[in-house]
PLY file of the C-alpha trace (Angstrom):
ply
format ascii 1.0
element vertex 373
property float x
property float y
property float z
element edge 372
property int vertex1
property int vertex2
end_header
-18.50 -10.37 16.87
-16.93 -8.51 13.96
-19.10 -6.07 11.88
-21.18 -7.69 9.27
-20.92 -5.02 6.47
-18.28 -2.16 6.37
-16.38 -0.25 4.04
-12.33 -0.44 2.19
-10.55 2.45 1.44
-7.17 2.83 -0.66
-5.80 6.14 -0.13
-3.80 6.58 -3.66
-1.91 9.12 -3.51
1.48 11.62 -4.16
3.52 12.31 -0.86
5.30 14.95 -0.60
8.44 13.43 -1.93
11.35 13.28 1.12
9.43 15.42 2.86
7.82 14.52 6.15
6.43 17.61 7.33
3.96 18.02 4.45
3.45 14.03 4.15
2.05 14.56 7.31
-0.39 17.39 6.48
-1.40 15.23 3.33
-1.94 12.10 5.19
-3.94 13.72 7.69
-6.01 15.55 5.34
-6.67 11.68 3.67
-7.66 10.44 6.99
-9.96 13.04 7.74
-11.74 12.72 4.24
-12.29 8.69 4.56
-13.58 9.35 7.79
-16.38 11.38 6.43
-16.84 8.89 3.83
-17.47 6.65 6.39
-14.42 4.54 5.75
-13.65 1.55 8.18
-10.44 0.60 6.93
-8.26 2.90 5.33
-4.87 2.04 3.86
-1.91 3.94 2.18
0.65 2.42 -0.50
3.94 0.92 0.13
6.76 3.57 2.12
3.64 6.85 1.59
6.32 8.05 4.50
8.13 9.83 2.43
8.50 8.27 -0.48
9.13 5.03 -2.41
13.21 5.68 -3.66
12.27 5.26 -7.25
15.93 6.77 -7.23
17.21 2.99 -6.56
20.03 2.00 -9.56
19.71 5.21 -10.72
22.45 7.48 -8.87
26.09 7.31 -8.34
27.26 6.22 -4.92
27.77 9.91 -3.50
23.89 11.17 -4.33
22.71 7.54 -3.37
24.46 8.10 0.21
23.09 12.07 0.37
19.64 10.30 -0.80
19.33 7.67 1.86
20.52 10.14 4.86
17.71 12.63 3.81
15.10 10.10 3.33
16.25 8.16 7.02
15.33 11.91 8.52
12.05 12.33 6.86
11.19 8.41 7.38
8.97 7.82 10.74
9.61 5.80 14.32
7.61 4.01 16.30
8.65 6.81 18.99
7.97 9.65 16.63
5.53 12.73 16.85
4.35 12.51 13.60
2.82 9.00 14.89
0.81 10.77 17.58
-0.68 12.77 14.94
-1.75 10.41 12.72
-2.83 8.47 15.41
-4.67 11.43 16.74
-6.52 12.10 13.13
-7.34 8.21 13.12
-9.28 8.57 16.40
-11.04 11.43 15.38
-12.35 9.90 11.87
-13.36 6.46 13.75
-11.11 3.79 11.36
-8.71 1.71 11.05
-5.06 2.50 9.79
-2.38 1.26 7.69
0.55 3.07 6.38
3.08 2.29 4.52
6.04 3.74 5.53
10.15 3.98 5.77
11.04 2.86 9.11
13.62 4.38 11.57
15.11 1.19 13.45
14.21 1.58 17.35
17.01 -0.23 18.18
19.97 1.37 20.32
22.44 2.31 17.90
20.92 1.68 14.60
20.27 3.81 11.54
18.87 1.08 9.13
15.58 1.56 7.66
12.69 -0.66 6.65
10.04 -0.91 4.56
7.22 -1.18 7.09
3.24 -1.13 7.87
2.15 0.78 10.70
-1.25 -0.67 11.95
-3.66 1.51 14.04
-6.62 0.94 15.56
-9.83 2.99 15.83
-8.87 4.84 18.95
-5.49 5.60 16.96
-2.95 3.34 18.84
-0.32 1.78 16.92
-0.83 -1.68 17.45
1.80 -3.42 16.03
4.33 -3.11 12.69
5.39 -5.41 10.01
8.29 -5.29 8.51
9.28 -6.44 4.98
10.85 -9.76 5.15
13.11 -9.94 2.38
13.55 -6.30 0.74
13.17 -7.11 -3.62
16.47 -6.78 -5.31
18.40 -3.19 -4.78
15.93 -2.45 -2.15
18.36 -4.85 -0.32
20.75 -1.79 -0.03
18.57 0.79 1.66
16.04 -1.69 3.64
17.11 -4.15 6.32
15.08 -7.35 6.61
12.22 -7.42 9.10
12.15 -10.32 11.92
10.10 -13.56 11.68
8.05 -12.18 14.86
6.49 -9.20 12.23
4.75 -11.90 10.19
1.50 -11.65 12.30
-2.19 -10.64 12.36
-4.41 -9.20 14.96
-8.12 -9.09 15.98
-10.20 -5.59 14.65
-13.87 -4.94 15.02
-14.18 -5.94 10.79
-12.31 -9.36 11.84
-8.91 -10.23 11.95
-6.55 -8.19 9.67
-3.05 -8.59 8.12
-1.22 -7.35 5.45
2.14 -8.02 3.29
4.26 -5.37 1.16
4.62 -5.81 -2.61
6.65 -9.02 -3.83
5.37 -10.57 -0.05
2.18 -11.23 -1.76
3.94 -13.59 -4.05
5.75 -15.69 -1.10
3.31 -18.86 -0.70
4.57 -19.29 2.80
3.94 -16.44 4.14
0.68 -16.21 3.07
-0.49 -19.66 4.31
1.19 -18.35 7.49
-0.84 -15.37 7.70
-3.72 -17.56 6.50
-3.48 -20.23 8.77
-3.12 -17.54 11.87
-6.87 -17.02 10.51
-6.44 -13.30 8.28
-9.90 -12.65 7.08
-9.24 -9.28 5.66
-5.49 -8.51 4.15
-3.90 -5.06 3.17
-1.53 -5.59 0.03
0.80 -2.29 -0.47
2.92 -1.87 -3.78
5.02 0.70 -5.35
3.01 1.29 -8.30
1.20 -0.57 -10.81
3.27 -1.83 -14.27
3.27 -2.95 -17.81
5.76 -6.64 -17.00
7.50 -7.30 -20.91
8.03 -10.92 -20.35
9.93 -11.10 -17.09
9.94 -9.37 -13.72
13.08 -7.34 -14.81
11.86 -5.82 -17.66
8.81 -3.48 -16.40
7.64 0.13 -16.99
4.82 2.62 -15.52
1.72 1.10 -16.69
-0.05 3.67 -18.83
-3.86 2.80 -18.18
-6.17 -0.56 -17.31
-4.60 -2.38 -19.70
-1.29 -2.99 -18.08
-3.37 -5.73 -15.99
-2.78 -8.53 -18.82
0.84 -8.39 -17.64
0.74 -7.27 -13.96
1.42 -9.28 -11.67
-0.14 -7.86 -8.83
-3.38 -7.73 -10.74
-3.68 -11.67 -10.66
-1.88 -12.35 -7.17
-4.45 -10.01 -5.39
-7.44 -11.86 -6.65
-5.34 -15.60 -5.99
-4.55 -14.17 -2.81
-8.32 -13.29 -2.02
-9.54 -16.30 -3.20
-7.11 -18.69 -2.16
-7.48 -17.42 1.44
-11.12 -16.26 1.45
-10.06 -12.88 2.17
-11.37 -9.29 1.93
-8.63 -7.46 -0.01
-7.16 -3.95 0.18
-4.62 -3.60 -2.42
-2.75 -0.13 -2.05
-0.41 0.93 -5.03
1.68 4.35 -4.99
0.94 7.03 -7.28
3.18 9.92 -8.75
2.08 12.52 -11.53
4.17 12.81 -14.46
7.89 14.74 -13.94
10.34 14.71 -11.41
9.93 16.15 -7.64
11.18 18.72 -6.62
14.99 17.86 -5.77
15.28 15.12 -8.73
16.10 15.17 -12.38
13.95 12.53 -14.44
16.53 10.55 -14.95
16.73 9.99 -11.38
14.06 8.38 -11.17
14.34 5.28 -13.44
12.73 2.87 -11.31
9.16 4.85 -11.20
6.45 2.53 -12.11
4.10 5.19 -9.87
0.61 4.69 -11.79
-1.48 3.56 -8.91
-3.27 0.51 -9.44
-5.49 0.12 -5.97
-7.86 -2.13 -6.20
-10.35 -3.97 -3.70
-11.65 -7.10 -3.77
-13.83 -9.67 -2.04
-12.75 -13.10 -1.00
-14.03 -15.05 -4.35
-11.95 -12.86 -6.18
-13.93 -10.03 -7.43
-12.94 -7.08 -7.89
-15.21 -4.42 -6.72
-13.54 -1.39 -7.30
-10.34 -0.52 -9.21
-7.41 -0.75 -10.45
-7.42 3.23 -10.31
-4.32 3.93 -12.69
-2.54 7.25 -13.51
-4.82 9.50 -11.19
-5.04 10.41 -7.56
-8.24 9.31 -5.52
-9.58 7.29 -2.60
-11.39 4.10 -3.84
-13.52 2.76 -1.36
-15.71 -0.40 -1.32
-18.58 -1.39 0.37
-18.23 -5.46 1.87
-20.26 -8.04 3.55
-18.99 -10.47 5.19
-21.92 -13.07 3.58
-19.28 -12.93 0.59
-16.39 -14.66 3.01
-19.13 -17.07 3.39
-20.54 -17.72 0.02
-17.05 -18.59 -1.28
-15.79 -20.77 1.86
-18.81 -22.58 1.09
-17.10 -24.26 -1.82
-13.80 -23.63 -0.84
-12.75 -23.18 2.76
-9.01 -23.04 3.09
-9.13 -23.15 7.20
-11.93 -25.75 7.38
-13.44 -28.65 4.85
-10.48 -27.81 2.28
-7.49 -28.79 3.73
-5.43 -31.98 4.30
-2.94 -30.89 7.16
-2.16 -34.64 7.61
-0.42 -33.81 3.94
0.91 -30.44 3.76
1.74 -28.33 7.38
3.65 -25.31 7.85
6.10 -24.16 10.72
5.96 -20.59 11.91
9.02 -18.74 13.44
7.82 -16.12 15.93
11.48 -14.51 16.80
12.60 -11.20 17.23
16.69 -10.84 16.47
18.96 -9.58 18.75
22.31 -8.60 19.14
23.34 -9.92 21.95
22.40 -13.35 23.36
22.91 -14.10 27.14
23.41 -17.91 27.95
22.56 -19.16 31.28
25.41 -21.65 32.10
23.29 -23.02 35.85
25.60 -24.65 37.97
28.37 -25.65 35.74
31.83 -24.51 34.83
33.94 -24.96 31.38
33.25 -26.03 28.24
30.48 -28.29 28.75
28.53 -25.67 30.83
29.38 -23.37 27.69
27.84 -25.75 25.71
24.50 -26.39 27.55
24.06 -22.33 27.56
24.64 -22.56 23.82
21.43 -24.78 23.56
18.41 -22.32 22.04
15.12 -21.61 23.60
12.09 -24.23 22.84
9.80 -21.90 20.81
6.42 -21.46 20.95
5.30 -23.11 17.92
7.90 -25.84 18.62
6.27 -26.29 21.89
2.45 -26.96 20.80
4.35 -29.37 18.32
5.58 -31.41 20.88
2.18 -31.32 22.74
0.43 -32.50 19.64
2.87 -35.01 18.69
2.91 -36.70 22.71
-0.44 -35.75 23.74
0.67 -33.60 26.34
-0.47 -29.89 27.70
1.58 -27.08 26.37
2.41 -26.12 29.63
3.86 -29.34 30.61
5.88 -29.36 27.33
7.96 -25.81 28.37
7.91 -27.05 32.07
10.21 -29.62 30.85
12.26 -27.26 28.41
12.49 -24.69 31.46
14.20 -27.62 33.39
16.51 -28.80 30.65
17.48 -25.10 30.21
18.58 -24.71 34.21
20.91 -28.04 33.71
0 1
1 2
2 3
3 4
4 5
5 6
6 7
7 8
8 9
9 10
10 11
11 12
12 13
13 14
14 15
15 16
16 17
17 18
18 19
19 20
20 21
21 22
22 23
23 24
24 25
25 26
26 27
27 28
28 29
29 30
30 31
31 32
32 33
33 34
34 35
35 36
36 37
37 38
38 39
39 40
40 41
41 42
42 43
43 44
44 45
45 46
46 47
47 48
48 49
49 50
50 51
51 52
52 53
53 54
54 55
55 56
56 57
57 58
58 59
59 60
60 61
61 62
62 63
63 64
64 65
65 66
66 67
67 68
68 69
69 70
70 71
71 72
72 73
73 74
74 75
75 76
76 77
77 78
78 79
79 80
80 81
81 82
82 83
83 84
84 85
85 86
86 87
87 88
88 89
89 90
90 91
91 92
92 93
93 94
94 95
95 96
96 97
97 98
98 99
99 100
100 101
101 102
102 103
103 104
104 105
105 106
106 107
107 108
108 109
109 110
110 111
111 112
112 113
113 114
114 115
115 116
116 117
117 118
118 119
119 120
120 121
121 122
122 123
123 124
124 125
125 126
126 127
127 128
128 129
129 130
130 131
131 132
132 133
133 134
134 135
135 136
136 137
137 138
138 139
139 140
140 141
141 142
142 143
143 144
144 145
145 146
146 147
147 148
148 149
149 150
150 151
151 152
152 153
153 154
154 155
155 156
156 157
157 158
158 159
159 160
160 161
161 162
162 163
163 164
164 165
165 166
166 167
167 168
168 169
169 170
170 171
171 172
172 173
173 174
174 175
175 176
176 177
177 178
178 179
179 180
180 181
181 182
182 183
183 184
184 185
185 186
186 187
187 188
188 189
189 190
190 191
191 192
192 193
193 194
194 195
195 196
196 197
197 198
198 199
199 200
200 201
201 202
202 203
203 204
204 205
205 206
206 207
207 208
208 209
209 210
210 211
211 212
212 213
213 214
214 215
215 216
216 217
217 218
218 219
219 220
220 221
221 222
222 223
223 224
224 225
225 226
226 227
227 228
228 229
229 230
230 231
231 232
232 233
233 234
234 235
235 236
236 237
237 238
238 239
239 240
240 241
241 242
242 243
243 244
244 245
245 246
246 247
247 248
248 249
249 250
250 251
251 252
252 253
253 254
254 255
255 256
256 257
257 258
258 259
259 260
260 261
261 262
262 263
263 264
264 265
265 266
266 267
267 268
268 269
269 270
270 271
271 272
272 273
273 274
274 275
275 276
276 277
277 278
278 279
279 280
280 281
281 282
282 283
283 284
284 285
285 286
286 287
287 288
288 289
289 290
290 291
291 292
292 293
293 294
294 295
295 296
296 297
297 298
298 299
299 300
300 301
301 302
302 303
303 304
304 305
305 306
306 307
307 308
308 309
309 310
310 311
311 312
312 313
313 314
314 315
315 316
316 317
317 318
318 319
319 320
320 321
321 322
322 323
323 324
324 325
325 326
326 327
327 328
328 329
329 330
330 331
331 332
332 333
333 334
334 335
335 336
336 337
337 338
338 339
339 340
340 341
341 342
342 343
343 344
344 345
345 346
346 347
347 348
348 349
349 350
350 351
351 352
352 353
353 354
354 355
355 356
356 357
357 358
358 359
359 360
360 361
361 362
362 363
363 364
364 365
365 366
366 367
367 368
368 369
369 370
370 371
371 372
């Protein structure tokens, strides 16, 4: 049974801009300090690893290539040392992990980079990664777009946890996704925290706690905690005024870095934060009597739903490059064709079950058969 009280921590604050060595010492040094704070989960803001490119729009074409080669070799892999470390520190300060970080692709012959979550467990494994869907805007031109099979949750010792990176948490589908998988706590990482002058276009660096009358995250974290009876962990980036070393101000036009972490429990409230324009760990204490006290009026997996009205399908695929069709028996362009014919999915599969009253396993017996034709 998952804990019935524990603590939130957002760890807001300044990498070491584009560089991964002394990213690594900082986040280390974070970990270590939530753990004797007696943090459970402990989460840093969108790409900490190394760096959110704030530089995006605002370099010519030659420094925008030299930018995104020196921020793809300070970025982390799954494969990479510097994830043996952290994972190491994790186990040694007894928590849970998420970091938001540029992404390496593991793939054979790839250089593309994403804007990813690294999850870890207590004993520091990384358990799984999520990649951004659908990169906002120019990230489009330094970020690839993460696979449907990324959009998932998984069980922890505080319940099950998930999590989304910055314009995600606006996407209703993919939050009743992660909702209807059954997310009962959800890590929310952003790139700062922002004054919004009438459109999402039109934005600058939030200057204090006022900037949450036009925010948007301020209002979609609470929605999103409410509307899913959710524990949330919102993470937002922080940078201190000037340029890093390596960048002119001007550089940097995009940097809305003024924190803005906040948590709060699953009617809504927020319990600690927003934390703008300073460093700092916010933690939280939670119980999970609040998840029940609100899905008590409103339970969005249970007495509050009409999925007779409103369902959703889930893609669970992983993109490759290569596809190899099974042609069975056959020869020509009809055996071509059959081999053409895609795999039955999982969530296609429980469908059909549902829809003919028939096992699941029955269901992709028959699919398995179709497919040798």
């Amino acid at each position: 049974m998952p804990r019935e009280s524990f603590t939130l921590g957002a760890a807001q604050v300044e990498p070491v801009y584009h560089d991964k060595a002394a990213t690594l010492d900082l986040t280390c040094s974070y970990i270590e300090e939530a753990g004797r704070e007696d943090v459970d989960l402990l989460a840093f803001p969108e790409t900490f690893f190394p760096g959110y490119p704030y530089w995006r729009g605002s370099v010519s074409i030659p420094r925008w290539t030299d930018l995104v080669v020196e921020l793809n070799r300070n970025s982390l892999a799954v494969d990479d040392e510097a994830v043996e470390v952290i994972g190491d520190a994790v186990d040694d300060a007894d928590l849970h992990l998420v970091l938001g970080t540029n992404e390496r692709s593991d793939r054979t012959g790839s250089e593309t980079l994403y804007n990813s979550m690294f999850f870890f467990d207590r004993s520091g494994e990384l358990v799984r990664v999520h990649r951004k869907l659908m990169p906002t805007h120019e990230e489009r031109a330094i970020w690839g777009r993460g696979d449907p099979s990324s959009l998932q949750v998984h069980d922890t010792d505080l319940g099950r946890l998930g999590g989304l990176v910055c314009y995600e948490n606006h996407m209703t589908l993919s939050k009743a996704a992660l909702c209807a998988m059954g997310e009962e706590i959800h890590t929310a990482v952003w790139p700062g925290f922002w004054t919004q002058n009438g459109h999402p276009g039109d934005k600058s660096r939030a200057e204090d706690g006022a900037a949450r009358d036009t925010c948007d995250i301020y209002p979609a974290v609470r929605e999103y905690a409410f509307e899913t009876q959710s524990f949330v962990l919102s993470c937002s980036a922080y940078m201190s005024e000037g340029a890093p070393e390596g960048f002119t101000e001007d550089e940097l036009g995009f940097n809305v870095a003024a924190g803005g972490s906040m948590l709060v429990n699953p009617a809504g409230v927020v319990k600690a934060g927003p934390l703008v324009g300073e460093e700092g760990l916010l933690t939280a204490e939670f119980d999970r009597d609040e998840r029940r006290a609100t899905k008590a009026y409103f339970d969005a997996m249970g007495h509050y739903t009409r999925w007779d009205a409103v369902n959703l399908e889930v893609s669970d695929e992983t993109l490759e490059p290569v596809h190899r069709h099974e042609h069975g028996n056959g020869t020509g362009r009809r055996a071509g064709r059959q081999g053409d014919r895609p795999r039955l999915s999982p969530a296609e599969a429980e469908r059909i079950a549902a829809d003919h009253e028939l096992s699941i396993d029955a269901v992709e017996a028959v699919a398995e058969a179709v497919e040798r034709r």
